[in-house]
Structure formats: structure tokens, C-alpha cells
C-alpha positions in Angstrom: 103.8 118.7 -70.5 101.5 117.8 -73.4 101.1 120.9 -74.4 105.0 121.7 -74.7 105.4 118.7 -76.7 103.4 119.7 -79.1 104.5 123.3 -79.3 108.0 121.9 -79.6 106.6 119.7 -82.5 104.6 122.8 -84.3 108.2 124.7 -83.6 110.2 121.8 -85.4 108.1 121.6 -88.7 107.9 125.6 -88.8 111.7 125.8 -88.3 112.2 123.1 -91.2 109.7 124.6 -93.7 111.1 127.9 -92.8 114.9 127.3 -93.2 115.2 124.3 -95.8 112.1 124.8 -97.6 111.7 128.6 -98.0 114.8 129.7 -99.3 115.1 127.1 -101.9 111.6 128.4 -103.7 112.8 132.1 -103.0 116.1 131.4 -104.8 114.0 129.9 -107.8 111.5 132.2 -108.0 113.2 135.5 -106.8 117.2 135.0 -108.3 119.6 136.3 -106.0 121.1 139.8 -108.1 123.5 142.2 -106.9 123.1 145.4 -105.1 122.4 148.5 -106.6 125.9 150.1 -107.7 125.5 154.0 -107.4 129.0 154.4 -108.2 128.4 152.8 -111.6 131.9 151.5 -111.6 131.4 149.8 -115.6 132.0 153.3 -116.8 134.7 154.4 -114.6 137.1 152.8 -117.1 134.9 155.0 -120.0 135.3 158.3 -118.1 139.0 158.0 -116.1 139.8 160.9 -118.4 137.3 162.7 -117.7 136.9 162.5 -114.2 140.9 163.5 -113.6 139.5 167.1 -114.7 137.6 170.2 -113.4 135.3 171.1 -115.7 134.1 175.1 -116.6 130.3 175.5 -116.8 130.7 179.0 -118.9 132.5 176.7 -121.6 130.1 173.6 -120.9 127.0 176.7 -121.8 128.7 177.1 -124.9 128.9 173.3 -125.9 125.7 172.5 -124.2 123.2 174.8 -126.0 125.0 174.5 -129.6 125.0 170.5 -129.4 122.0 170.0 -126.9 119.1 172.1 -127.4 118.3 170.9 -130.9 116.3 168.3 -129.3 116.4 169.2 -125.8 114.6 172.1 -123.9 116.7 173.7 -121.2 113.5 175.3 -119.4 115.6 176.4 -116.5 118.2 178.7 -119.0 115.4 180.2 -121.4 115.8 177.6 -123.8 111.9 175.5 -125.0 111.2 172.5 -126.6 111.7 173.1 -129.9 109.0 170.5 -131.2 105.5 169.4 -128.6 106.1 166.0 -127.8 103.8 164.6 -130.4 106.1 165.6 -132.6 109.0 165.2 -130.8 108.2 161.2 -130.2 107.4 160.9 -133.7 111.3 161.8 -134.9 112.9 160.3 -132.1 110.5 157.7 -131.0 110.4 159.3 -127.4 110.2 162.5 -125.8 113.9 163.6 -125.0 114.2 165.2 -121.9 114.7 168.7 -120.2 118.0 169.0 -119.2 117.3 172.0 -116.2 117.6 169.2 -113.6 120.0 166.7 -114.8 122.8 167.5 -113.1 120.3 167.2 -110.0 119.1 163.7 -111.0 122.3 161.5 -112.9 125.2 160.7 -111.2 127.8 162.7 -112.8 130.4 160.0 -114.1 127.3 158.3 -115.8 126.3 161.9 -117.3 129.8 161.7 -119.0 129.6 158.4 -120.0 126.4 158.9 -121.5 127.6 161.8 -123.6 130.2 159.7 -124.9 127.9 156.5 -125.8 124.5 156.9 -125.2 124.1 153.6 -125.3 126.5 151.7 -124.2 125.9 154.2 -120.6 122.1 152.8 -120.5 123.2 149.3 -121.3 120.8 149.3 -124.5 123.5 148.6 -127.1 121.6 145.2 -127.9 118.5 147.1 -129.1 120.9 149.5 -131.9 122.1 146.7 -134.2 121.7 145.6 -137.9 121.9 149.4 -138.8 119.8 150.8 -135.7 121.2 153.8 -134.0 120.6 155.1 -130.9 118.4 158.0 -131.3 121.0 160.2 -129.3 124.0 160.5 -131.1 127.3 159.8 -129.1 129.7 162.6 -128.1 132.8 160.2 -127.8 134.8 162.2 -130.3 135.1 165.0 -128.3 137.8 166.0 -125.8 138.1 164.9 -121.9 137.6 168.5 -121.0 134.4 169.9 -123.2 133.1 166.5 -121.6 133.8 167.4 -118.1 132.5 171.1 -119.4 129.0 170.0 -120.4 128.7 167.8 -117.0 129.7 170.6 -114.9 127.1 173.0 -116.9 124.8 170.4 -116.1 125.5 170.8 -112.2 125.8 174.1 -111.7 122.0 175.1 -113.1 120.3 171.6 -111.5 117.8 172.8 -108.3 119.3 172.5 -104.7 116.1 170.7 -103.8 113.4 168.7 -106.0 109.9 167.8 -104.6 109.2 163.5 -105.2 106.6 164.3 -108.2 109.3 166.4 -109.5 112.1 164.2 -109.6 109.8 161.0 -110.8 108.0 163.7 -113.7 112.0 164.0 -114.7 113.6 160.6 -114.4 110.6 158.5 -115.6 107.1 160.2 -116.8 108.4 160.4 -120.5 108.2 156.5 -120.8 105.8 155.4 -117.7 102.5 157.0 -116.4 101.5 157.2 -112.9 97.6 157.8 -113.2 96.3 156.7 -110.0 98.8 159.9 -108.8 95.8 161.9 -111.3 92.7 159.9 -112.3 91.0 163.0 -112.7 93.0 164.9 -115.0 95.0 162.7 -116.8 98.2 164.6 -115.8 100.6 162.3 -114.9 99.9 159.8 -118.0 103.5 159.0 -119.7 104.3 162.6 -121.8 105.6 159.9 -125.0 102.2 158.9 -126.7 101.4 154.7 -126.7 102.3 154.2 -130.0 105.6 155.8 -130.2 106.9 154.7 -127.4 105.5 150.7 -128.3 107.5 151.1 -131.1 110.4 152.4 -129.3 110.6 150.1 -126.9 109.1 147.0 -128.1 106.3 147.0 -125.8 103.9 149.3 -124.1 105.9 150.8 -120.8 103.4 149.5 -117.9 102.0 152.3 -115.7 103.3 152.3 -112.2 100.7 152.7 -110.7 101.2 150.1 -108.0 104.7 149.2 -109.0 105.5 149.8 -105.2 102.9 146.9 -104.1 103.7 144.1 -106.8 107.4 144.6 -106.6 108.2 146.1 -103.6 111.0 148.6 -102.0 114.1 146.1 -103.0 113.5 145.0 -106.4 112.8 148.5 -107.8 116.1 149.6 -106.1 118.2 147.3 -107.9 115.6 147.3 -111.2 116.0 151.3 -111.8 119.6 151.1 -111.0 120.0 148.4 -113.4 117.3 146.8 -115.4 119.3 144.0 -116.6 120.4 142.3 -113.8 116.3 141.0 -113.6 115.4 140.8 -117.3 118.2 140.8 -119.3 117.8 141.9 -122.5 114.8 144.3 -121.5 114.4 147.6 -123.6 114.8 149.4 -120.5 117.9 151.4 -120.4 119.9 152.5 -116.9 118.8 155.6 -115.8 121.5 156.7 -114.0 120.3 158.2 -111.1 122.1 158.9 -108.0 120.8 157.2 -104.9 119.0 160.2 -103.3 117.2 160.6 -106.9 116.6 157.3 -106.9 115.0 157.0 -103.4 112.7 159.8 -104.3 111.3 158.0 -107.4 110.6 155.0 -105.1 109.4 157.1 -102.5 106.8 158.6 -104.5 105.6 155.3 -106.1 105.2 154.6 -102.5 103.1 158.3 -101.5 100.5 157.2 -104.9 100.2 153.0 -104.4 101.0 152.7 -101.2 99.0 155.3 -99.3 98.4 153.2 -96.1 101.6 152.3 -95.4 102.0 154.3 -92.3 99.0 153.1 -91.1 99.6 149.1 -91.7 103.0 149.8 -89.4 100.9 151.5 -86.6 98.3 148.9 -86.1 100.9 146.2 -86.4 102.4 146.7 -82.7 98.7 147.1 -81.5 98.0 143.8 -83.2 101.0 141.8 -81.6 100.0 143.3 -78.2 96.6 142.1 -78.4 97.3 138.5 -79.6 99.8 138.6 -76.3 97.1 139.3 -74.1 94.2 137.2 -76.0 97.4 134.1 -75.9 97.4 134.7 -72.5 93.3 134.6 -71.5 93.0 131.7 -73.8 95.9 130.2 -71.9 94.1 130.7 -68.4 90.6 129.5 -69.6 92.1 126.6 -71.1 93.7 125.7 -67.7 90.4 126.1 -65.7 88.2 123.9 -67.9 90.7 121.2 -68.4 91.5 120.9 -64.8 89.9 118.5 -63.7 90.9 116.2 -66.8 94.1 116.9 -66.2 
């Protein structure tokens, strides 16, 4: 009867810490933000026009390659970098991307709002004042339809199917390295060199190494999604992907900084079932050496 007492005391002050004490610090030190939106609704207002039409891909080629490809390389359609991306960081301050799987990545209503206002799209407008313009010029004076062209261009040459490394190479290796994904060879270092994009950004983009294990699952899906809604004002812009994109960025931080994952959720079952049956000897022992005090 002791013994329950006690465990009913232990119970008491656990439950208390637990329920009145926890969530108080994890409010303060971990703000409550909203889910990730993968419907980007801000923008539906930006693209109503847009979206209320079907768009031709021949036509989108046309406007695509004779507004695009000055800058960007369309690998997939024949079409190369036209600068390396030493130079290509210098003019622009970072390396723009390939387009070949865009339509694959970005969630199409952000594609069109991004063509209109670059960024306004990526939520960066507070970095392009006093006279700073964003280094991709806006599209906003075009027409509904060459809009819904380009995006459906876009589309119709992204890949059916992009591995992880792929889709994290695409949506984030021109600003962020990943080098424990290649100590050796230096591969997977960001493609924008330090002091471009420093300048670009404000600050050195950290490597994400291990991302995965000092932020975790939940705060990257809402971060990527949204950067602003945990450090407002950051120089990060939205990226715009869609969720499945999304999931296989996070998934691959996951397959270079987490690597023991699978294995930690194995031997957690085994671990339970031998504190049960350890609890339970200790339980018995306890009972035959205190017997006779009892």
C-alpha cells in the first residue's frame, strides 16, 4: 500500500510538470505557427485570372525560351547555362535555376504568381527597397493567358519521377550545401559561391547538414513552406514547392543526417519490452527481501 502511495505521488508531480509546466515553456520557446499551406491561398487573389484558363505549352515554348533562357538553362529542351555559375552569381548575386524540372517541383499557382512578382510570390519584397530590385524581373505586364502558357510549358517537360538528391539539388543546393551527403568530393557544396550569395542574402546560407536533427520533421515543414512565419523578416524567400516536393527535400535531409533513424525505431519496442520484464523481476525480488519487514 506504501508503495501505491508513492507511485500515485510520483504520478501527481509528473502529471503537473507535464501538463501545467511543459506547455507553458514550449509556447515560449517554440511559438505556436500555422500549418504549412500547400495551396498558397495569398496568391490566389494574384493568379484568379490566370488560373480560370488552359494554358498552351507550344505557345508557353515560344514565351519561355525568348524571356527565360537569358539567364536560365533549360537542360531538359537543349537549352545551357549561358554563363558558369561563378559568373552567373556575380551578375545576379545567385545562381538562377534550371527550369527542366520546375513544373515538377512549384506548385503551379505559385509558378504564376512568381512570374508576375518575383518577389512579392517568395515573400522577399522587404529585402528590394530604397531602389533594390529583385534580381528577376517581374512578368506582371503580360496577359492571363501567356502566363498560364509559360506555366503549362513548364509542366508538360518536368520528369514524371525525381529521385530525393534530385529534387533537394533543384529546390535548394543553389543557396544551401549538404556536405556530409559528399565529404569526399565536395559535390553537394551550395552551386552559388560564399561570397555571392553572403552578399545576396545577408548572411552565409548554413549547410544542412543535420538540419533534420536540430530542427526536426515539423519545423522544416512549415519553415520551407514559409520562412516567415518563424523568422520574420529572414532573407529566405518561399520556395514554392508542392507537398510531395517538399517531403522529398525533407526526406533526404533525413537519408544524409539522420541515417539511424530506422534503427533508433526498431530497438525502441525491444527497449520497452525489456524494461517490462526487468519492472517486473525487480518487482518480485523486491517482494521476497522485504517480506519479512513487511
Amino acid at each position: 500500500m506504501k508503495e501505491l502511495k508513492i507511485l500515485a505521488v510520483v504520478v501527481a508531480l509528473t502529471l503537473v510538470t507535464y501538463w501545467g509546466v511543459e506547455p507553458f515553456a514550449h509556447s515560449q520557446m517554440h511559438p505556436h505557427v500555422e500549418p504549412a499551406d500547400f495551396k498558397f491561398t495569398d496568391v490566389q487573389e494574384d493568379v484568379k485570372d490566370v488560373k480560370a484558363l488552359s494554358g498552351d505549352a507550344a505557345n508557353g515554348k515560344t514565351l519561355v525560351t525568348t524571356n527565360c533562357t537569358a539567364c536560365h538553362s533549360i537542360n531538359a529542351e537543349g537549352f545551357p547555362q549561358v554563363m558558369d555559375n561563378a559568373s552567373s552569381a556575380a551578375a545576379y548575386g545567385v545562381v538562377p535555376p534550371d527550369l527542366s524540372t520546375a513544373g515538377y517541383l512549384y506548385n503551379a499557382d505559385y509558378l504564376a504568381a512568381f512570374i508576375k512578382n518575383p518577389a512579392k510570390a517568395s515573400k522577399v519584397e522587404h529585402k528590394f527597397e530604397d531602389g533594390r530590385v529583385h534580381p528577376m524581373p517581374g512578368y506582371g505586364w503580360m496577359q492571363a493567358q501567356e502566363i498560364a502558357d509559360m506555366v503549362a510549358y513548364l509542366q508538360s517537360i518536368a520528369p514524371e519521377e525525381m529521385t530525393n538528391k534530385a529534387v533537394f539539388t533543384d529546390a535548394c543546393q543553389r543557396c544551401h550545401g549538404i556536405k556530409y551527403a559528399d565529404m569526399l568530393n565536395g559535390t553537394m557544396s551550395s552551386l552559388t559561391p560564399d561570397s555571392d550569395i553572403k552578399k545576396y542574402m545577408g548572411k552565409l546560407p548554413p549547410d544542412l547538414s543535420q538540419y533534420i536533427r536540430s530542427r526536426g520533421e515539423g519545423y522544416l515543414t512549415t519553415f520551407i513552406n514559409n520562412p516567415q512565419k518563424h523568422l520574420e523578416g529572414t532573407a529566405m524567400p518561399r520556395v514554392g514547392l508542392t507537398e510531395d516536393s517538399q517531403k522529398q527535400v525533407i526526406t533526404y535531409m533525413e537519408e544524409v543526417g539522420d541515417t539511424s533513424k530506422d534503427e533508433r525505431s526498431e530497438l525502441g519496442p525491444k527497449f520497452l519490452i525489456y524494461f517490462v520484464i526487468f519492472a517486473i523481476f525487480a518487482f518480485l525480488w523486491k517482494k521476497k527481501m522485504w517480506r519479512e519487514v513487511h
